[in-house]
C-alpha positions as CSV (number, residue, x, y, z in Angstrom):
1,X,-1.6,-5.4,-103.3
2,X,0.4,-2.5,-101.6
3,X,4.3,-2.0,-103.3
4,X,6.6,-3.4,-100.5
5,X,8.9,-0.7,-101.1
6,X,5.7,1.9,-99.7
7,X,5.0,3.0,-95.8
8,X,1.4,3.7,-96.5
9,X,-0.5,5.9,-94.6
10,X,-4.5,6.5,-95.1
11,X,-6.0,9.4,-93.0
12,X,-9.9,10.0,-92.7
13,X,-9.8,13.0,-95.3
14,X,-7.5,15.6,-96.7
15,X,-7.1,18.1,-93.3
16,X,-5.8,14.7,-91.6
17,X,-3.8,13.9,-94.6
18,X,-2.0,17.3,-94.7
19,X,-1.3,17.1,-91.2
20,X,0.4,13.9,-91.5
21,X,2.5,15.2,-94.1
22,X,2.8,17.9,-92.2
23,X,4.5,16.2,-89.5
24,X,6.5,14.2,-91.7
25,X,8.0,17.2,-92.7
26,X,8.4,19.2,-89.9
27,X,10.4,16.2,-88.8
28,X,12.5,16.9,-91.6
29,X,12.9,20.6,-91.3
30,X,13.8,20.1,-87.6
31,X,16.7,17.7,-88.4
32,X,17.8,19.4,-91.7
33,X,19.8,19.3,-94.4
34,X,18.3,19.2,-98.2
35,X,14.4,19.5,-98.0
36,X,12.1,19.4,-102.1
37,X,9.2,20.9,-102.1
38,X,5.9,19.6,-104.1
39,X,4.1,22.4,-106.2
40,X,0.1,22.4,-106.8
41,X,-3.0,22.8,-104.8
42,X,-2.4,19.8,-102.2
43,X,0.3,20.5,-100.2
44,X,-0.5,24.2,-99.6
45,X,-2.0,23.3,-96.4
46,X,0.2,20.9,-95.0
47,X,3.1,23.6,-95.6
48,X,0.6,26.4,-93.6
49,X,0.4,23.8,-90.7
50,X,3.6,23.3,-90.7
51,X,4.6,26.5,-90.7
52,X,2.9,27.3,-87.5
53,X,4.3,24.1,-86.0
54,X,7.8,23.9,-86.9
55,X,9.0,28.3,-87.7
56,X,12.2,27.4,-88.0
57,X,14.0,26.3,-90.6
58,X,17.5,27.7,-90.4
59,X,19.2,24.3,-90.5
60,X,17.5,23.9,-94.2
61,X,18.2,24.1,-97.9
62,X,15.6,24.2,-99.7
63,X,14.7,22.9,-103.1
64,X,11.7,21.7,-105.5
65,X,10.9,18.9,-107.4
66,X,10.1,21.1,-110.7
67,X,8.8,24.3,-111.5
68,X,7.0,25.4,-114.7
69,X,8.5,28.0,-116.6
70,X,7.3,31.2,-115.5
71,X,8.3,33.9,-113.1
72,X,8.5,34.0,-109.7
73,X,5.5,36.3,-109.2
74,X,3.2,34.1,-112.0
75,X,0.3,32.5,-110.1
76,X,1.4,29.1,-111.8
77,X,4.4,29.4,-109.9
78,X,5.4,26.3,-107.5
79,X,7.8,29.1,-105.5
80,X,5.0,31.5,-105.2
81,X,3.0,29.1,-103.9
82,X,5.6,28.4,-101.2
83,X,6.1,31.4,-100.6
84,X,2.8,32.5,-99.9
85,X,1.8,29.2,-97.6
86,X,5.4,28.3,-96.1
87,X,8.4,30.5,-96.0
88,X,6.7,33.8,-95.7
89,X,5.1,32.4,-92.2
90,X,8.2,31.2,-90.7
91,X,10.3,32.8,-88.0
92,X,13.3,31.8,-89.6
93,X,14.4,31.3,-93.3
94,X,16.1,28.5,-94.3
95,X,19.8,28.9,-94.8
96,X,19.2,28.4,-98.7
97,X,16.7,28.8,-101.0
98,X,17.4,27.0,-104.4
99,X,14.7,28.1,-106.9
100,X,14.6,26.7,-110.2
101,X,14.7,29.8,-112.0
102,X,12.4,29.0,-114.8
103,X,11.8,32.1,-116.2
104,X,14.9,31.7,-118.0
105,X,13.5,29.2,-119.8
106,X,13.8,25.5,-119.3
107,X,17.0,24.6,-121.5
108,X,18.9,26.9,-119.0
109,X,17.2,26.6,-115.9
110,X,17.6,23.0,-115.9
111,X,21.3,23.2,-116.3
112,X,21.8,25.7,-114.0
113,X,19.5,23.4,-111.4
114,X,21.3,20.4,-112.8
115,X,24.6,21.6,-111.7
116,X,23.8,23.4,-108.3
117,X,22.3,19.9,-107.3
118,X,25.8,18.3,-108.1
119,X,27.2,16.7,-105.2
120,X,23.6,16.9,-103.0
121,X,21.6,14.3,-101.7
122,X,18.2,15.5,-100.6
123,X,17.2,14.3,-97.0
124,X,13.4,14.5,-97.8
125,X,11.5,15.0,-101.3
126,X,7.6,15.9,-101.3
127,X,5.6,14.7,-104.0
128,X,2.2,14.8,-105.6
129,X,0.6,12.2,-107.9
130,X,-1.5,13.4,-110.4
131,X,-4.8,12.0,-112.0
132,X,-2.3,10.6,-115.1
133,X,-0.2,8.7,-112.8
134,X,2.7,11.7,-113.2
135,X,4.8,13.1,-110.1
136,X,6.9,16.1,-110.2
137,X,7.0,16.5,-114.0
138,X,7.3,13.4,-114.6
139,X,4.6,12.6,-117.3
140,X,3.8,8.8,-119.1
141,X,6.1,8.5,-121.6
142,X,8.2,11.5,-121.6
143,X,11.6,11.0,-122.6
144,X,12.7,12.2,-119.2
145,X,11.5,9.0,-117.7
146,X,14.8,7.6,-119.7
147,X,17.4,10.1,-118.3
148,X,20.1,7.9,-116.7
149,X,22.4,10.8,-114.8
150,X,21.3,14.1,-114.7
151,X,19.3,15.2,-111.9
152,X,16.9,18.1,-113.6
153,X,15.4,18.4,-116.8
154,X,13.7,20.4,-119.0
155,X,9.9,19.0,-120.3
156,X,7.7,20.2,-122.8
157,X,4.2,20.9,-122.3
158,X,1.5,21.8,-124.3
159,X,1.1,24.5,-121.8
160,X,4.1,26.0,-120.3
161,X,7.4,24.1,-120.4
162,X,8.5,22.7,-117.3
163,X,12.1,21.8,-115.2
164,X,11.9,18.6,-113.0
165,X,14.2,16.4,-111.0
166,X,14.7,13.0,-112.3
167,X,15.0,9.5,-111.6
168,X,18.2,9.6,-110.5
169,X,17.7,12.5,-108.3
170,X,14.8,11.4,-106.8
171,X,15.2,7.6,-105.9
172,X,19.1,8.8,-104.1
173,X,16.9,10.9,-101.3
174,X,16.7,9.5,-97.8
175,X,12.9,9.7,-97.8
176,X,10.5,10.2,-100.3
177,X,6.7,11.3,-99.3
178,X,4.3,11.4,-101.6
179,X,0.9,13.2,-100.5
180,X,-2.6,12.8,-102.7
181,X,-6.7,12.8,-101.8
182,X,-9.4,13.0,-103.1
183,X,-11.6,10.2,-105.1
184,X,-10.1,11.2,-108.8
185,X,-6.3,10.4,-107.4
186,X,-7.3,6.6,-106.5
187,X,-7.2,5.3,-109.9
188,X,-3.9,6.8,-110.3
189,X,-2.7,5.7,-106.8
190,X,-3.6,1.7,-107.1
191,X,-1.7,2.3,-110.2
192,X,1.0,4.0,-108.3
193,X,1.6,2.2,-105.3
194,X,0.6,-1.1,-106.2
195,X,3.9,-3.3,-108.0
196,X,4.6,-3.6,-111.0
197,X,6.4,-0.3,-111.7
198,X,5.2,0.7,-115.6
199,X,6.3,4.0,-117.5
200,X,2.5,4.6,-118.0
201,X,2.7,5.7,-114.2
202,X,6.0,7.5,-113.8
203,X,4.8,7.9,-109.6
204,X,5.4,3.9,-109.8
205,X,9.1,3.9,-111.0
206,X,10.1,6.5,-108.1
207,X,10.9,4.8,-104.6
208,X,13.9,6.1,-102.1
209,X,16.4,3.0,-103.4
210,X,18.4,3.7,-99.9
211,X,15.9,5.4,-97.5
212,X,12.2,5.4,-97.0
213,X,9.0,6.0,-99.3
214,X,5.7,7.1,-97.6
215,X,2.5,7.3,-99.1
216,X,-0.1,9.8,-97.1
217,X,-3.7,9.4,-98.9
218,X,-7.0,10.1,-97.6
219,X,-9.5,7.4,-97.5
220,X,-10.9,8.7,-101.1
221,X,-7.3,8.2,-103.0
222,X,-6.6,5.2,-100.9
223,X,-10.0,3.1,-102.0
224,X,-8.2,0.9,-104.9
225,X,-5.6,-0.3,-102.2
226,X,-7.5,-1.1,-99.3
């Protein structure tokens, strides 16, 4: 059973997947306002799709749902990443670009992201879902799951330390699209997607309280809820 809370949408494979995402989020860029990112492999092509559809994203700041704690250049880097698939392709830059600046460490760079999201509501928030059930940096049974007010965090890892929006911060966001294929995310997204929320899948407790949550899968991820 599908979470009643979830717009879900199941393309034939992940090309169709990242172009429905894609859209999703041009939409987004063309109306504006506050835009997160997702890090990792998956998106990477919906952001080079949609930066040949949409080059213009001048009525944008932009944000991410975490970072790991490295520099800009590292190849671990969820900005690089952008940077190399998005915002180095577009015609026009985005009026801001809030990076979590995580080579300072999380401690800091979470209280520096903490406070420059202070007053923000995000319009639109990509997400992943990984294999564990986690989104953003959100991993089962991290103590950030608990956070009840601030909006980024920092989260140790066994291999680099991470910053991540929270709850909070997530759930207050207008729309909330989460993209995931392949056959090893399907456990993870019955788990996900289907009710009852559970700590053991921290991509089950996050839904847009006020606004929409959209689920793109590809058939693969989507088998356990079909």
């Amino acid at each position: 059973m599908i979470d009643a809370a979830v717009e879900l949408v199941v393309a034939a494979d992940p090309a169709a997947a990242a172009e429905a995402a894609g859209l999703e989020l041009g939409e987004a860029a063309r109306l504006g306002g506050h835009i997160a990112l997702a890090g990792g492999s998956t998106p990477r092509l919906a952001y080079e799709l949609i930066a040949r559809e949409r080059p213009d994203w001048s009525s944008v700041e932009l944000w991410w749902g975490d970072e790991r704690c490295v520099p800009p250049d590292d190849a671990r880097s969820n900005f690089r990443m952008a940077q190399e698939s998005l915002l180095g392709r577009l015609g026009a830059q985005p009026a801001a670009v809030h990076r979590i600046r995580g080579e300072l460490g999380g401690a800091e760079a979470a209280e520096r992201y903490d406070a420059e999201l202070g007053g923000v509501r995000l319009g639109f928030v990509l997400l992943g879902l990984g294999a564990d059930g986690h989104t953003a940096s959100l991993f089962p049974g991290d103590a950030a799951l608990d956070e009840p007010e601030r909006l980024a965090v920092a989260v140790a890892r066994a291999d680099v330390e991470r910053v991540t929006l929270t709850l909070p911060a997530l759930s207050a966001a207008a729309t909330i699209l989460f993209l995931a294929v392949g056959a090893d995310k399907a456990e993870a997204a019955t788990r996900a997607f289907s009710p009852p929320a559970d700590p053991a899948t921290p991509a089950s407790m996050v839904r847009a309280t006020g606004g929409r949550t959209v689920v793109v899968l590809d058939e693969a991820a989507a088998a356990g809820l079909r």
